[in-house]
C-alpha positions in Angstrom: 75.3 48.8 31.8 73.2 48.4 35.1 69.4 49.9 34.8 70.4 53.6 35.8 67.9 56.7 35.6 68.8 59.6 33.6 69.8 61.5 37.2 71.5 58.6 38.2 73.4 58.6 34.8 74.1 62.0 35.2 75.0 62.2 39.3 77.4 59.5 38.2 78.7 61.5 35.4 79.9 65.1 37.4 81.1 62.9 40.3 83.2 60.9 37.5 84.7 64.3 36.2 85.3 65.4 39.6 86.5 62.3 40.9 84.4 62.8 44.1 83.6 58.8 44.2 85.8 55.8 42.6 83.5 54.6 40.3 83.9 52.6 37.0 83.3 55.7 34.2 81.6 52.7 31.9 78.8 52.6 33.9 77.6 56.2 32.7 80.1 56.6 29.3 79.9 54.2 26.4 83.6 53.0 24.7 83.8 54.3 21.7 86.2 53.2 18.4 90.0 54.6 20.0 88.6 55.5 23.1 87.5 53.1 26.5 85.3 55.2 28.9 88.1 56.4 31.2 89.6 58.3 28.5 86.5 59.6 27.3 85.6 61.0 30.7 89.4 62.7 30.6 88.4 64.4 27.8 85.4 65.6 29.5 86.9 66.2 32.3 90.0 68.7 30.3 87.0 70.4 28.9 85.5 71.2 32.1 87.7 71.8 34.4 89.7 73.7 31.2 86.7 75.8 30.9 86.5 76.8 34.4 89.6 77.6 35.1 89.3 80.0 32.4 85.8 81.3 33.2 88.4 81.6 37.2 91.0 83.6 35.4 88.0 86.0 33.4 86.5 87.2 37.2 90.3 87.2 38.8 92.4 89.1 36.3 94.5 91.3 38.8 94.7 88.2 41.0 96.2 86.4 38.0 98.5 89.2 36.9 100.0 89.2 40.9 100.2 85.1 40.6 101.6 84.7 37.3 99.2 82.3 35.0 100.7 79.2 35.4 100.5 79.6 39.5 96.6 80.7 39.0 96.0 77.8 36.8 97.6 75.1 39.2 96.1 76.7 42.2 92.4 77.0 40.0 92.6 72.4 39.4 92.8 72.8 44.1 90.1 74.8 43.8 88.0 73.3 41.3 88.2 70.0 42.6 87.3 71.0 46.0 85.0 73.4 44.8 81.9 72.1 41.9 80.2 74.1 40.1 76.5 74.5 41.0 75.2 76.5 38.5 74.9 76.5 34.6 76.6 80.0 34.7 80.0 80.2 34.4 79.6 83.9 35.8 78.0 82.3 39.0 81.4 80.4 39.5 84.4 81.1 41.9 82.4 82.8 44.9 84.8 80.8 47.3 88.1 81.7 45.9 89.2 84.3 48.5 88.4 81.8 51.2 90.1 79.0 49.4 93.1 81.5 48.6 93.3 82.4 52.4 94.2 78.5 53.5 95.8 78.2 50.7 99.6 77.5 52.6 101.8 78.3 49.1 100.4 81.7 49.4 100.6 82.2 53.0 103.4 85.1 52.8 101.0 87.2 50.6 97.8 87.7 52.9 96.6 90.6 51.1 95.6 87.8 47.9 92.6 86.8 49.4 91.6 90.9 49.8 92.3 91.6 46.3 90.8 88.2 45.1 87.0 89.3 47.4 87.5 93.1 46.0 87.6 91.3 42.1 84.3 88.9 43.2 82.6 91.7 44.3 83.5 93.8 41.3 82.4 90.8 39.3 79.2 90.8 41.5 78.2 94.2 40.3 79.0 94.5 36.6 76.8 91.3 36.1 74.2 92.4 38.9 70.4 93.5 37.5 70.9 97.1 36.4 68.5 98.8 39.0 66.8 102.7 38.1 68.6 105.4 37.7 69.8 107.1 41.0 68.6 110.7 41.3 71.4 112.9 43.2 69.0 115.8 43.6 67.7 113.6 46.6 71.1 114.2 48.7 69.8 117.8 48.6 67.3 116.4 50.8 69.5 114.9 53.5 70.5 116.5 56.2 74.1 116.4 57.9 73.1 113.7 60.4 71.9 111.7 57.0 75.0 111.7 55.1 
């Protein structure tokens, strides 16, 4: 194994499970009894992109319900290869959908996906946003007309 850094190793490693650059996995993966590094980094690479596509169908249900699940889930590998995550948050994940659905040509007789897919992100947005204080109504009181 060539002298590699730990970021190195690990650059190497999420560009391996999302096949971003051709690159011999045994340079970052070790062969192990049964298994040579390119089917160690499949497994990896089921979990992950398993994972997301799940954590995808969690934030999307209604979009999933309209698709059918086996649709979703083909359509979610597009995404997810195109798309990385960034974050260590599986709740930060799938921001981009609605943009990805709207190009997406196997959906291009149903426009109104990519509405219903940026009405769920934002939903998702607010149930995990910081709870703020309480709102106190008796303020509208205070408003006038040219206000509301």
């Amino acid at each position: 194994m060539p002298d590699l850094c730990l970021a190195d190793i690990h650059r190497a490693f999420i560009d391996g499970i999302y096949n971003m650059k051709e690159q011999d996995p045994s340079t970052f993966i070790k062969a192990c009894e049964g298994m040579d590094a390119e089917q160690a980094l499949a497994v990896y690479q089921g979990s992950v992109f398993g994972n997301l596509s799940s954590a995808l169908m969690d934030i999307y249900p209604a979009t999933v319900q309209c698709l059918g699940e086996s649709f979703f889930r083909a359509m979610a590998l597009r995404y997810l290869k195109e798309h990385p995550s960034k974050s260590a948050s599986l709740d930060d994940y799938g921001e981009l959908l609605m943009e990805f659905v709207a190009g997406f040509e196997p959906l291009a007789s149903l426009p109104y996906i990519s509405d219903l897919a940026q009405l769920e992100w934002c939903w998702h947005q607010a149930f995990h946003a910081k709870d703020e204080g309480l709102f106190e109504v008796s303020v509208l009181a205070e408003l006038s007309e040219e206000q509301y």
